[in-house]
Residue frames as a rotation matrix with the C-alpha (Angstrom) as fourth column:
UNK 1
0.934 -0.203 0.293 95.80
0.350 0.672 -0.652 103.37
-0.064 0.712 0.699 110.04
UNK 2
0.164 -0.948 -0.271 99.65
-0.125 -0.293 0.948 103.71
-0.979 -0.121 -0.167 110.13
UNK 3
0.993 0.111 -0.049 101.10
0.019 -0.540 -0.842 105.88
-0.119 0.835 -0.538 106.88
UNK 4
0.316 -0.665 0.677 103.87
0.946 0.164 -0.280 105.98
0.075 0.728 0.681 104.17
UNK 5
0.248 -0.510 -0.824 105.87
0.107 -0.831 0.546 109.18
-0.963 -0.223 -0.151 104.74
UNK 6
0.591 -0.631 0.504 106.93
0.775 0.268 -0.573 109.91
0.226 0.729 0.647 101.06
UNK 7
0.315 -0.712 -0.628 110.35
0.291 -0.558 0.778 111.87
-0.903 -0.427 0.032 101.43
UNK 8
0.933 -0.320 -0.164 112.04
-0.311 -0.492 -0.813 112.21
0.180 0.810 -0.559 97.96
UNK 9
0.320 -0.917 0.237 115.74
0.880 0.381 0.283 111.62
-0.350 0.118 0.929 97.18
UNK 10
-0.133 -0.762 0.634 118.52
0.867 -0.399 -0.298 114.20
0.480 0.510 0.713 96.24
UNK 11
0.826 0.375 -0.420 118.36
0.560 -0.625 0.544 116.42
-0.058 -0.685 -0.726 99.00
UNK 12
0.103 -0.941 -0.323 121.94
0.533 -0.222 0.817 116.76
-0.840 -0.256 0.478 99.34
UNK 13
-0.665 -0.275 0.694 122.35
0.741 -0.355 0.569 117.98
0.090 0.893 0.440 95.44
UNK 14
0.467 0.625 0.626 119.08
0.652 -0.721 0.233 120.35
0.597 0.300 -0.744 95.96
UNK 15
0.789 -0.139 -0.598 120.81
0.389 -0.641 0.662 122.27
-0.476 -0.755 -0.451 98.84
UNK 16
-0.203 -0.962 0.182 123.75
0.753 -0.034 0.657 122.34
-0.626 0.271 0.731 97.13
UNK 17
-0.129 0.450 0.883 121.91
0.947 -0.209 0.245 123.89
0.294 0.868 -0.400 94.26
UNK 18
0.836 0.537 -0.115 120.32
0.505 -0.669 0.545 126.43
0.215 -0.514 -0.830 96.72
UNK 19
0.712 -0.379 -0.591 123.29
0.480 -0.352 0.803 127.37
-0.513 -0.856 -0.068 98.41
UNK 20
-0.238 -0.630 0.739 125.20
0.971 -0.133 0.199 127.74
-0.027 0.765 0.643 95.06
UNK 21
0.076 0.459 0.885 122.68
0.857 -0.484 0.177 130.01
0.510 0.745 -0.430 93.76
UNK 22
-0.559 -0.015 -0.829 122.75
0.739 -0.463 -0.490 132.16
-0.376 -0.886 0.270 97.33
UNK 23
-0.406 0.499 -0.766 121.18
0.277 -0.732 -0.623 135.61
-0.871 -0.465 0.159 96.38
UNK 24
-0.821 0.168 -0.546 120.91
-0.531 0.124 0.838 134.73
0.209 0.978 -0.013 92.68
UNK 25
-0.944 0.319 0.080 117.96
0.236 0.827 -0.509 132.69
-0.228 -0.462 -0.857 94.19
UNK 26
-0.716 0.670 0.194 114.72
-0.419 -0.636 0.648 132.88
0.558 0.383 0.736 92.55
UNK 27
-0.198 0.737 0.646 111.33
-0.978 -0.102 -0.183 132.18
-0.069 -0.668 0.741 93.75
UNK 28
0.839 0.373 0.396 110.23
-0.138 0.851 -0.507 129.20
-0.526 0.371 0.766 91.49
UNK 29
-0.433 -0.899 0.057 113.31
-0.868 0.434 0.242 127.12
-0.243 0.055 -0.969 90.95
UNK 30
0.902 -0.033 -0.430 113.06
-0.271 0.732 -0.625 123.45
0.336 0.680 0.652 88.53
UNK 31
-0.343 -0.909 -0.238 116.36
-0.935 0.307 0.175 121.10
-0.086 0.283 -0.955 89.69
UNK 32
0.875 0.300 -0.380 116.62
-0.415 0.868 -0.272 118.44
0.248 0.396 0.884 87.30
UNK 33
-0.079 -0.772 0.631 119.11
-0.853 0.380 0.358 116.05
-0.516 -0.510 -0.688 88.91
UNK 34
0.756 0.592 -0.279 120.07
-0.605 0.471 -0.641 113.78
-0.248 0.654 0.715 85.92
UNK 35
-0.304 -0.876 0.375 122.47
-0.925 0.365 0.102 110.89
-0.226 -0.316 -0.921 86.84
UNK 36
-0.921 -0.190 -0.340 122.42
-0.128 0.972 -0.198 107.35
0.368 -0.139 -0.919 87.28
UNK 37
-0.036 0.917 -0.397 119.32
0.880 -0.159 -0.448 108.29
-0.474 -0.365 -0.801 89.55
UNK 38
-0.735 0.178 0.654 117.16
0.415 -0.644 0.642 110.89
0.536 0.744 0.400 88.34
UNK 39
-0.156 0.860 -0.487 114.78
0.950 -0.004 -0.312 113.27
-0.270 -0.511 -0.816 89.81
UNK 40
-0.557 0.167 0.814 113.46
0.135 -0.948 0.287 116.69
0.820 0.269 0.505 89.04
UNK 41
-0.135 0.407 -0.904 112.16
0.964 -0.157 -0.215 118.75
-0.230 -0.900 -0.371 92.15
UNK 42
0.485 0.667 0.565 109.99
0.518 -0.740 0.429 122.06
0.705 0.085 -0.704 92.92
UNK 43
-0.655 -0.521 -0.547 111.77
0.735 -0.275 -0.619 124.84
0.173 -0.808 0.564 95.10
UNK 44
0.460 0.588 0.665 109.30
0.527 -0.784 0.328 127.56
0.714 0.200 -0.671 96.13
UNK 45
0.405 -0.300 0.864 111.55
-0.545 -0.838 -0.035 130.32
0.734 -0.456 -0.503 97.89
UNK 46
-0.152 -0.860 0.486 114.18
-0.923 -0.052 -0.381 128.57
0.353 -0.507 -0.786 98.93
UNK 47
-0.227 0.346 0.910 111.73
-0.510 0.754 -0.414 124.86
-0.830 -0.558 0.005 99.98
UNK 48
-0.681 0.461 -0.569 110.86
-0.288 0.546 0.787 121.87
0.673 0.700 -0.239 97.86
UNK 49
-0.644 0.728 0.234 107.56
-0.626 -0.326 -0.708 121.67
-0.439 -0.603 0.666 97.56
UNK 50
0.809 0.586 0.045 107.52
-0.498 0.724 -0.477 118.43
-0.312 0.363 0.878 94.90
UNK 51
-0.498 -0.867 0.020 109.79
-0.732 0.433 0.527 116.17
-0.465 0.248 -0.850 93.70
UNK 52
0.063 0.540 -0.839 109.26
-0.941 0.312 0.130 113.38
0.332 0.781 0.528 91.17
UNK 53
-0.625 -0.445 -0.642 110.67
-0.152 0.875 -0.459 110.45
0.766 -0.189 -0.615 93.55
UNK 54
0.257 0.653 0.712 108.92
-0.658 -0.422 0.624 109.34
0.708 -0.629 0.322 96.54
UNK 55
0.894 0.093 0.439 109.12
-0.448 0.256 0.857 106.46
-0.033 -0.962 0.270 98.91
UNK 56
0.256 -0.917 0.306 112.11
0.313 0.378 0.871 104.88
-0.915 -0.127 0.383 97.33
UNK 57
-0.348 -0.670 -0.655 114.58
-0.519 -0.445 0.730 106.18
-0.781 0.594 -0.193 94.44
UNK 58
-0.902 0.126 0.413 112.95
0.432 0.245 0.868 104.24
0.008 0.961 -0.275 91.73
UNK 59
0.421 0.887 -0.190 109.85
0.685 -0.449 -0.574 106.52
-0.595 0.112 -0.796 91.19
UNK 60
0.326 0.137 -0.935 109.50
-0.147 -0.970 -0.194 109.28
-0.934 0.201 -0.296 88.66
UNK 61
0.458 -0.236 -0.857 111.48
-0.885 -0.213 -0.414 109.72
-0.085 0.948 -0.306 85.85
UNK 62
0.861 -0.341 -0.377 113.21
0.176 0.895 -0.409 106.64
0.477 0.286 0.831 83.61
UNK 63
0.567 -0.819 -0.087 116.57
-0.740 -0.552 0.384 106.10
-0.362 -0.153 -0.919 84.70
UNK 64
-0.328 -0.521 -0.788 119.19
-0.941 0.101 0.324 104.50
-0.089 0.847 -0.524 84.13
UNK 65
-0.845 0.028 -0.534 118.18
-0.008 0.998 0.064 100.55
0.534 0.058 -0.843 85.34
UNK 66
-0.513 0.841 -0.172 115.10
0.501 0.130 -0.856 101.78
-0.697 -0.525 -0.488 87.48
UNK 67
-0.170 0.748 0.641 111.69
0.983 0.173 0.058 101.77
-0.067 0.641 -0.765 85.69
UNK 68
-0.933 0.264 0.246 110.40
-0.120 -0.870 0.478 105.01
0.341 0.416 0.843 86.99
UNK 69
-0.340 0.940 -0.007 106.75
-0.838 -0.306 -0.452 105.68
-0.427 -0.148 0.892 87.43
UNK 70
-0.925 0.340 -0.169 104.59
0.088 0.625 0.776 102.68
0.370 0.702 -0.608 86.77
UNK 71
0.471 0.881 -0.047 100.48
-0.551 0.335 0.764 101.32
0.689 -0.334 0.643 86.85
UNK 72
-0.330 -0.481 0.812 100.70
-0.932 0.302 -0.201 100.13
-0.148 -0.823 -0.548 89.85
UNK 73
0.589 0.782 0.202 98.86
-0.681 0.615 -0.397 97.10
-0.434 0.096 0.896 88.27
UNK 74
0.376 -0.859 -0.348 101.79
-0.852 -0.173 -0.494 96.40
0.364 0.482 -0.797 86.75
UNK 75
-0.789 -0.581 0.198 103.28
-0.568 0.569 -0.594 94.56
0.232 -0.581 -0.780 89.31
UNK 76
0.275 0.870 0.411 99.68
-0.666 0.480 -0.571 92.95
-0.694 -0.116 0.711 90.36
UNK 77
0.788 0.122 -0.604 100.14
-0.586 0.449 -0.674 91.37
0.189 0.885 0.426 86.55
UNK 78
-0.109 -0.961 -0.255 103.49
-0.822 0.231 -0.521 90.48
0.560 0.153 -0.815 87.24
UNK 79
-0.799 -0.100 0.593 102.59
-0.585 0.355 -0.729 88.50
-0.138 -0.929 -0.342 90.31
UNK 80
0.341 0.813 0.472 99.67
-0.535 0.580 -0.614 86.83
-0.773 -0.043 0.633 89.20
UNK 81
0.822 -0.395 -0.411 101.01
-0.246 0.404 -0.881 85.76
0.514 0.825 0.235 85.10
UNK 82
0.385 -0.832 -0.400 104.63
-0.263 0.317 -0.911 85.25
0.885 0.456 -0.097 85.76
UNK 83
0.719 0.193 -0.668 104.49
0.290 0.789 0.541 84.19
0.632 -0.583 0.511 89.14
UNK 84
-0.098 -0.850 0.517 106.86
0.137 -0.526 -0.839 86.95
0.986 -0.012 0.168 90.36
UNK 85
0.207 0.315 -0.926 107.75
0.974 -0.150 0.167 87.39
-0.087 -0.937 -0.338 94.11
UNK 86
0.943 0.164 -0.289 108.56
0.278 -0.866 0.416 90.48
-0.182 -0.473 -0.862 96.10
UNK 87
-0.208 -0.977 -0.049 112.70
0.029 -0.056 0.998 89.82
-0.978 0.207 0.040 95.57
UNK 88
0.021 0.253 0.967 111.86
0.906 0.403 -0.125 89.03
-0.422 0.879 -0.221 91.67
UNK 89
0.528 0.549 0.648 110.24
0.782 -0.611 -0.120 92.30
0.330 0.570 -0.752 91.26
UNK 90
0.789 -0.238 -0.567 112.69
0.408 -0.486 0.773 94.18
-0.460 -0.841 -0.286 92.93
UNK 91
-0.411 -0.907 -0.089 115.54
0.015 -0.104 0.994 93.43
-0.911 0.408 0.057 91.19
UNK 92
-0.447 -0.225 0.866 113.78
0.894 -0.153 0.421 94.38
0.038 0.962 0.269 87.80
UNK 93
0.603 0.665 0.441 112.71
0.738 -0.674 0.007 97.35
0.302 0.322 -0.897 88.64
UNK 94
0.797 -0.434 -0.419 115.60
-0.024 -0.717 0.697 98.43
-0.603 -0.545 -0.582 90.35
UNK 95
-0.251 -0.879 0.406 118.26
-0.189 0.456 0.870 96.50
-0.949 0.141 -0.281 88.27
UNK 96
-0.414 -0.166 0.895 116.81
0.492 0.786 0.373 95.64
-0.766 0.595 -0.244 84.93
UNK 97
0.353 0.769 0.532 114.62
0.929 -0.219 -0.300 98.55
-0.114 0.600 -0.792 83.50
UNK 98
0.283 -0.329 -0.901 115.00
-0.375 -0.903 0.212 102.44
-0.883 0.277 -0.379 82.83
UNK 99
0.349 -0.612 -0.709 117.47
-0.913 -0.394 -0.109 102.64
-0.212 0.686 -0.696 79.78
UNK 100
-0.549 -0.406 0.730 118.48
-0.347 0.906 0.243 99.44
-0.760 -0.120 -0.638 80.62
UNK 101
-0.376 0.639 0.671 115.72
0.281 0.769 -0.574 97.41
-0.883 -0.027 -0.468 79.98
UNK 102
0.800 0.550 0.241 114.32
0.198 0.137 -0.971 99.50
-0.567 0.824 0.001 76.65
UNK 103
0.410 -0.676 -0.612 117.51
-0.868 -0.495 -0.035 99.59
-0.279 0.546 -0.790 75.50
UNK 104
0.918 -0.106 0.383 119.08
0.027 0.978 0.205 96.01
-0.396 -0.178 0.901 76.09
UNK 105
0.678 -0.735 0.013 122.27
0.450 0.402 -0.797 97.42
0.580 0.547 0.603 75.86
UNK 106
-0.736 -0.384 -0.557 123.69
0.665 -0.255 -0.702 99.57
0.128 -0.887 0.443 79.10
UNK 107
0.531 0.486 -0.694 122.00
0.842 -0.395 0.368 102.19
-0.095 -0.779 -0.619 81.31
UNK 108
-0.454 -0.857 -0.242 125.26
0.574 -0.489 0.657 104.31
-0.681 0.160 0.714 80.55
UNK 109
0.812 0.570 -0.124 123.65
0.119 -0.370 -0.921 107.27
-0.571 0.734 -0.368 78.44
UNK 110
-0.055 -0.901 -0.431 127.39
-0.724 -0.261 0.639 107.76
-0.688 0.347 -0.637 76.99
UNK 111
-0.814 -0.057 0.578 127.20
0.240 0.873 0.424 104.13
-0.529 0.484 -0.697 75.27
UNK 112
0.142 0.951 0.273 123.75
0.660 0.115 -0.743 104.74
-0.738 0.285 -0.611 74.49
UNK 113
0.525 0.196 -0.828 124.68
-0.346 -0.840 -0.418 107.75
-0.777 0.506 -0.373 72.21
UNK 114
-0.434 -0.885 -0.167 127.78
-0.634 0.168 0.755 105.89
-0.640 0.434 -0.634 70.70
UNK 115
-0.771 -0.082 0.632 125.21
0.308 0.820 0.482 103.22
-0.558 0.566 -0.607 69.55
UNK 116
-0.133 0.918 -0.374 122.08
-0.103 -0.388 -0.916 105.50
-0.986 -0.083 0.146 68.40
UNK 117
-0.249 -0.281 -0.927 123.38
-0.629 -0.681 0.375 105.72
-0.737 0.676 -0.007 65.13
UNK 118
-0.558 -0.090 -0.825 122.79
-0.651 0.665 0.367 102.27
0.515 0.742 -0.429 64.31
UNK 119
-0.774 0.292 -0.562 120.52
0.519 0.801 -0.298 100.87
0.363 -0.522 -0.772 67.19
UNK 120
0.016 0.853 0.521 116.60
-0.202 -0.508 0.838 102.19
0.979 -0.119 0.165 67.11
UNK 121
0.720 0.622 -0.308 116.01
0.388 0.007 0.922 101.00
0.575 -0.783 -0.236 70.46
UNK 122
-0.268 -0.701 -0.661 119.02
0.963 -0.165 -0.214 102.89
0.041 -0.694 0.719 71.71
UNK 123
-0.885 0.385 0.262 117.44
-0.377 -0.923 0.082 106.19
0.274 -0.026 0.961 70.25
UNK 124
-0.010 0.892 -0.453 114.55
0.161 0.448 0.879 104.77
0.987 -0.064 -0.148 71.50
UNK 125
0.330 -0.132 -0.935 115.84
0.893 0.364 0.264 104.88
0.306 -0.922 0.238 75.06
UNK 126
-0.640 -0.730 -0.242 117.33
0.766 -0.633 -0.114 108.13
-0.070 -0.258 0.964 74.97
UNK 127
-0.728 0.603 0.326 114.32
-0.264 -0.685 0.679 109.73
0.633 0.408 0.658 73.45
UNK 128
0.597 0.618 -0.512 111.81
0.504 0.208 0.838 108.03
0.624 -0.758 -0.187 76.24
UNK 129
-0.066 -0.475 -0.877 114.50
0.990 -0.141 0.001 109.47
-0.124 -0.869 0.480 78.95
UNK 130
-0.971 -0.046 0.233 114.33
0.096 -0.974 0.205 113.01
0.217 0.221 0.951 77.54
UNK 131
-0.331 0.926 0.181 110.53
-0.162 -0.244 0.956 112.82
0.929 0.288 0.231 77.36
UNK 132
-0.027 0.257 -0.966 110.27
0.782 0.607 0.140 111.47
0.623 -0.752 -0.217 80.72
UNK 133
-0.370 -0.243 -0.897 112.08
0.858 -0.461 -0.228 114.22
-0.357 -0.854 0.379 82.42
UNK 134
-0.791 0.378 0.481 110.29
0.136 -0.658 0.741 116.91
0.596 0.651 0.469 80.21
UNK 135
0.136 0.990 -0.033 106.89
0.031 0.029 0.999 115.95
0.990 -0.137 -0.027 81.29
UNK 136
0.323 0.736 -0.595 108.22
0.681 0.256 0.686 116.37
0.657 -0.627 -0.418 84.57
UNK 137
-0.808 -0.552 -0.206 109.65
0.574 -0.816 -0.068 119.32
-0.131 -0.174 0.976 84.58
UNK 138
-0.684 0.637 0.356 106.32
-0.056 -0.532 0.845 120.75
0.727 0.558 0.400 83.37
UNK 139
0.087 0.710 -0.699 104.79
0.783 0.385 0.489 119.33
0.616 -0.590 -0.522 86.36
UNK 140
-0.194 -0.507 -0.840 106.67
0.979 -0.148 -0.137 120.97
-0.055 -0.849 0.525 88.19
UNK 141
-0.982 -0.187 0.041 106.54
0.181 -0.976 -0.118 124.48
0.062 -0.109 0.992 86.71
UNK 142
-0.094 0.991 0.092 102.75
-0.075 -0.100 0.992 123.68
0.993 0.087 0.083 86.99
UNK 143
0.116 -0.022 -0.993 103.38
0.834 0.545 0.085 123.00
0.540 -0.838 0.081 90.48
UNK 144
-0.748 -0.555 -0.363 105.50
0.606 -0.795 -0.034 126.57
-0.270 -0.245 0.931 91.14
UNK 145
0.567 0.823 -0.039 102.76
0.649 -0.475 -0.594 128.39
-0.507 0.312 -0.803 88.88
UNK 146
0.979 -0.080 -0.186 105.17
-0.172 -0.813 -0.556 129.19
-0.107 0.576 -0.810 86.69
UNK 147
0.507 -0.862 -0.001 109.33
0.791 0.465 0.397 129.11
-0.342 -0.202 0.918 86.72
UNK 148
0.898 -0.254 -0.359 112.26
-0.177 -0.956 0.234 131.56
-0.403 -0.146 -0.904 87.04
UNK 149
0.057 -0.994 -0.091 115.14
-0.987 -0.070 0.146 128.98
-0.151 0.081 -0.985 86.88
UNK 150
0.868 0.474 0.146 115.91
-0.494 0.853 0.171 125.55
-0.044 -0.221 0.974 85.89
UNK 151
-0.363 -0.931 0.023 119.15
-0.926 0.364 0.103 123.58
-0.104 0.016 -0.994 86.82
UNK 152
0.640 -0.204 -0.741 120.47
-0.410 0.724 -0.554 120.93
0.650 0.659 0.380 84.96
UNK 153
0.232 -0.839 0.492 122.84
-0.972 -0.186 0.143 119.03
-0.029 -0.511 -0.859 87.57
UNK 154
0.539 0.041 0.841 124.15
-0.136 0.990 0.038 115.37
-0.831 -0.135 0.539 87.93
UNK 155
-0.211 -0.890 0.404 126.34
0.384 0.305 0.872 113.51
-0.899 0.339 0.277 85.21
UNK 156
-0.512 0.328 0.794 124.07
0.854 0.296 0.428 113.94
-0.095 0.897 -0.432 82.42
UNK 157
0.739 0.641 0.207 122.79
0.672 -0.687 -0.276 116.97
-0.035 0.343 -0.939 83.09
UNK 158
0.327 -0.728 -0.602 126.03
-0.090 -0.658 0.747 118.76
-0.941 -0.190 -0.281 83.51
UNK 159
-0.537 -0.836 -0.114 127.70
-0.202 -0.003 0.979 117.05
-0.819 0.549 -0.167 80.59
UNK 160
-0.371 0.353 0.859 124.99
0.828 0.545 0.133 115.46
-0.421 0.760 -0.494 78.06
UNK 161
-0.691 0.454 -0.562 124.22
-0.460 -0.876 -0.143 118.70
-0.557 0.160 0.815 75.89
UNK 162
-0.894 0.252 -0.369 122.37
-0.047 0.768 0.639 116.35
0.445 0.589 -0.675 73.39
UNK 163
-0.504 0.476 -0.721 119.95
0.782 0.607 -0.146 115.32
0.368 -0.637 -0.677 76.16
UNK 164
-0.680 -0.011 -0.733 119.69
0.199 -0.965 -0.170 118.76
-0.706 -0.262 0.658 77.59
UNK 165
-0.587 0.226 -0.778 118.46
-0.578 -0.790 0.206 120.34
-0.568 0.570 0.594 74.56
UNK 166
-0.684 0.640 -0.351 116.00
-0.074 0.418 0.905 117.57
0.726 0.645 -0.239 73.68
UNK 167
-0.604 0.370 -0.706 114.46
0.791 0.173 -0.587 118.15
-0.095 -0.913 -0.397 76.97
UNK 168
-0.342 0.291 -0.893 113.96
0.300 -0.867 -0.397 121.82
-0.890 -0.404 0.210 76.05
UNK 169
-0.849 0.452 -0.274 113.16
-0.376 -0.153 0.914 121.73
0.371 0.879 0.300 72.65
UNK 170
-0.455 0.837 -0.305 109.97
0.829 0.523 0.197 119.88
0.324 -0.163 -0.932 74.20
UNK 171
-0.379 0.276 -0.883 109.64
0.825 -0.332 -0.457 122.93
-0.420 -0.902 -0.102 76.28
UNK 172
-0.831 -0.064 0.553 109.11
0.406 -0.748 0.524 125.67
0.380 0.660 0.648 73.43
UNK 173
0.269 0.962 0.044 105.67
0.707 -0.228 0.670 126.68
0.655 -0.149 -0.741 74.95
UNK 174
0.808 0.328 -0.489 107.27
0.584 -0.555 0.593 128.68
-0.077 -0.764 -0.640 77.82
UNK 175
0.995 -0.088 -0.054 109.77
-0.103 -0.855 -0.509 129.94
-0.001 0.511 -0.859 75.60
UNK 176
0.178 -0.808 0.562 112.90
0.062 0.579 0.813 127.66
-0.982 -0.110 0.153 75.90
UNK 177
0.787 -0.613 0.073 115.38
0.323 0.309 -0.895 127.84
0.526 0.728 0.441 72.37
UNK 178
0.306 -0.945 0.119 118.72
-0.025 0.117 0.993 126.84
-0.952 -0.307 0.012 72.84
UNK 179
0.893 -0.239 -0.381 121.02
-0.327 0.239 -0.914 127.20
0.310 0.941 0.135 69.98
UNK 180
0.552 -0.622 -0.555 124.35
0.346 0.777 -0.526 125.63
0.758 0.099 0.644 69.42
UNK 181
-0.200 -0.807 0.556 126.20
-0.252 -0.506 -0.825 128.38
0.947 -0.305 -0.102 71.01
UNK 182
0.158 0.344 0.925 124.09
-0.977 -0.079 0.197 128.29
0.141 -0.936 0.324 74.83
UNK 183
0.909 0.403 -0.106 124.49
-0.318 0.835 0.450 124.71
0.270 -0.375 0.887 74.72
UNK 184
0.209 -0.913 -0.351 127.99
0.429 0.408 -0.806 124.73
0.879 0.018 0.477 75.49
UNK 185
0.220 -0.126 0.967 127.81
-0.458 -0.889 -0.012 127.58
0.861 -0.441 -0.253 78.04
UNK 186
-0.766 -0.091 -0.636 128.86
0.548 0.424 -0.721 126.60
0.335 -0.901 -0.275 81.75
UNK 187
0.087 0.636 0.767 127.18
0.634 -0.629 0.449 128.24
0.768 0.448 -0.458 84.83
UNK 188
-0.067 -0.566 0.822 126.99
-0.222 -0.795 -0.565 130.25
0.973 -0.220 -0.072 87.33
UNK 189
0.916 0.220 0.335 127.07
-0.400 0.515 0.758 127.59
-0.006 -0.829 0.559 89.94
UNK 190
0.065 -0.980 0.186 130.80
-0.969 -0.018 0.245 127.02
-0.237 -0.196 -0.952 90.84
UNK 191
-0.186 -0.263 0.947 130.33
-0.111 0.963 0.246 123.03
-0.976 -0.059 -0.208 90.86
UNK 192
-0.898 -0.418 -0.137 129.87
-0.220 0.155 0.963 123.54
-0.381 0.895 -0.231 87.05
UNK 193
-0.093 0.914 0.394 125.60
0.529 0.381 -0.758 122.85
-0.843 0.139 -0.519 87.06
UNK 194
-0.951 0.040 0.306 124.27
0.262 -0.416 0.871 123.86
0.162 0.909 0.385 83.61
UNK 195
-0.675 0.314 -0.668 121.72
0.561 -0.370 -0.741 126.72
-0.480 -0.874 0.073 83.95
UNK 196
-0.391 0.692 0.606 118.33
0.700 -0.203 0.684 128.25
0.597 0.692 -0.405 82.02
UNK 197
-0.601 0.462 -0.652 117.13
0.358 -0.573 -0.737 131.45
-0.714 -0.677 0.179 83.50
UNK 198
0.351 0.851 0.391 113.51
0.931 -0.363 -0.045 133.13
0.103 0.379 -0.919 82.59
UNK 199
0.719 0.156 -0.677 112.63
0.516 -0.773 0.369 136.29
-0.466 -0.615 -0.636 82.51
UNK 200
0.782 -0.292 0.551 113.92
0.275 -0.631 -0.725 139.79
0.559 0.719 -0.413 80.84
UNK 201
0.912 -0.068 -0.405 117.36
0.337 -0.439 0.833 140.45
-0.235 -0.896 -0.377 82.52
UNK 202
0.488 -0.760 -0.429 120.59
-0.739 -0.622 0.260 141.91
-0.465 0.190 -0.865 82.08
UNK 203
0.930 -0.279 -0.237 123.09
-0.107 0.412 -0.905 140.89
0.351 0.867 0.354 79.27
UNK 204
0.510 -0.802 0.310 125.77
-0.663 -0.597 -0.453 141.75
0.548 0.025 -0.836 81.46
UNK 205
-0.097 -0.455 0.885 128.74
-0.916 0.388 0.099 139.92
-0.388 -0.801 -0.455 83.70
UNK 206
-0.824 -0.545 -0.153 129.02
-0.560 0.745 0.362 137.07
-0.083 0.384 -0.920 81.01
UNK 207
-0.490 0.683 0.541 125.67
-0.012 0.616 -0.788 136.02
-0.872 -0.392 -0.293 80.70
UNK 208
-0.966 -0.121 -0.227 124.22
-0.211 -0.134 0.968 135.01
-0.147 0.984 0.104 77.19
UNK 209
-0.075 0.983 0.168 120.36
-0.052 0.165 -0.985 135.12
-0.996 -0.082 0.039 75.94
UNK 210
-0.957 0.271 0.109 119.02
0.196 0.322 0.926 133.70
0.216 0.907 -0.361 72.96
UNK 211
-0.098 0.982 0.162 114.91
-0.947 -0.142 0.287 134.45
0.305 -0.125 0.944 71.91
UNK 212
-0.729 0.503 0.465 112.67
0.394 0.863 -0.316 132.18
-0.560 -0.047 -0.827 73.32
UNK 213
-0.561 0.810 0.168 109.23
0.699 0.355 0.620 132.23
0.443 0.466 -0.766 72.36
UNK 214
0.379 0.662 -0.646 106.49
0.924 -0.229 0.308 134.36
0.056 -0.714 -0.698 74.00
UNK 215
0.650 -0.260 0.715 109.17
-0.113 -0.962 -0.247 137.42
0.752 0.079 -0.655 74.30
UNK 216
0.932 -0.302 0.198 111.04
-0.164 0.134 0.977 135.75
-0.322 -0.944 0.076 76.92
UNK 217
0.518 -0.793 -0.320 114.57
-0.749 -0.240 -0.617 134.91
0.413 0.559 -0.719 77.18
UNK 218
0.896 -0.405 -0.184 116.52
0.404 0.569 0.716 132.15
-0.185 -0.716 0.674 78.07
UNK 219
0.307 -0.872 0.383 120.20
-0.810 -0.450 -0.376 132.75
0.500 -0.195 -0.844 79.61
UNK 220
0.814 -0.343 -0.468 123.20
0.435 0.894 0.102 130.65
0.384 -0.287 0.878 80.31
UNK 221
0.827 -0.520 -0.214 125.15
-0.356 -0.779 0.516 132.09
-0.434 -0.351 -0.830 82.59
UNK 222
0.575 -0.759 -0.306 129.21
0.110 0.442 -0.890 131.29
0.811 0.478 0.338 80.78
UNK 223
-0.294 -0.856 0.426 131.17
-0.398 -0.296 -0.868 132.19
0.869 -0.425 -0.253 84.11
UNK 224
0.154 0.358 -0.921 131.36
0.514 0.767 0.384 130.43
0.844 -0.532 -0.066 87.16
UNK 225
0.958 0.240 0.154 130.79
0.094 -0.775 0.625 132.47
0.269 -0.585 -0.765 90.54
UNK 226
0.659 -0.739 -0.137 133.47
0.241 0.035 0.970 133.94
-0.712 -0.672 0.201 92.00
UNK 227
0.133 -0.804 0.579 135.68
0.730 0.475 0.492 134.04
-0.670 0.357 0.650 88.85
């Protein structure tokens, strides 16, 4: 019987990630690549060894116009009730859902914040994207048996603190708190990625820790390499 290869998406941005991190590399690495597309991926020494995307870029997490993960029955329904073809369903899953679609007002998480204040189904959208990529980050550190590091990278994860920190406030169990101050912090990836490190380590060479939970610590590095 002749097989589906799944590959994943954001290769380029994980290497990058890797290559940033050079000897700062831990074992069990978490990049959450949170853009337009979205994906969160497993590194185990230096390899990904899961990723939330698979044969094509709309798997995994919401984004911005692609659904994500669905029942694959889904579409079955679609095609039988509403008489959907193969083009039909394409464009709405690639083009009409994520943020989009439970929002019904842009994909753009920037807009989306501007309108939360007064539009439930924009905090509605913003709070299903956070939860999305949560639950798969968790996969993941269930994947790793554990986690040393997790980059934030992509538009929204570089720049949306908001978003960020409603990801990790989900995460309190393995000992994630961010206060105000860490959520501004840059890191110590030169291209500007926003960084969580585990684990009891030095205070030193600009690097800030707040308690987590458990006795751990989380750290943001504030200084970008080289500098």
């Amino acid at each position: 019987m002749e097989g589906i290869q799944r590959y994943g998406f954001h290769g380029l941005s994980c290497e990058s990630i890797v290559r940033q991190l050079a000897d700062d590399l831990p074992d069990r690495l978490i990049i959450a690549h949170l853009g337009n597309g979205a994906s969160v991926t497993a590194v185990k020494i230096g390899k990904s060894i899961d990723t939330s995307m698979g044969l094509t870029p709309s798997g995994g997490v919401i984004m911005d116009t692609r659904s994500g993960d669905l029942d694959p029955c889904v579409l079955v329904y679609l095609m039988r009730e509403k008489k959907f073809d193969a083009a039909v369903l394409k464009e709405l899953i690639d083009r009409h859902s994520g943020v989009l679609g439970i929002s019904a007002i842009d994909g753009d998480m920037r807009r989306l914040h501007k309108a939360a204040s007064s539009n439930a189904d924009a905090r509605l959208a913003i709070q299903m994207f956070c939860y999305s990529v949560r639950k798969q980050v968790a996969a993941m550190i269930a994947a790793l048996d554990g986690v040393d590091l997790v980059v934030f990278t992509g538009g929204i994860g570089e720049n949306d603190e908001e978003v960020r920190a409603t990801i990790c406030c989900g995460l309190s169990w393995i000992g994630v708190s961010l206060d105000e101050a860490s959520r501004t912090l840059q890191s110590i990836c030169k291209d500007m990625n926003f960084v969580i490190r585990f684990g009891r380590i030095g205070c030193g060479g600009g690097n800030h820790g707040c308690e987590g939970d458990f006795g751990k610590k989380v750290y943001c590095a504030a200084e970008r390499r080289g500098t």
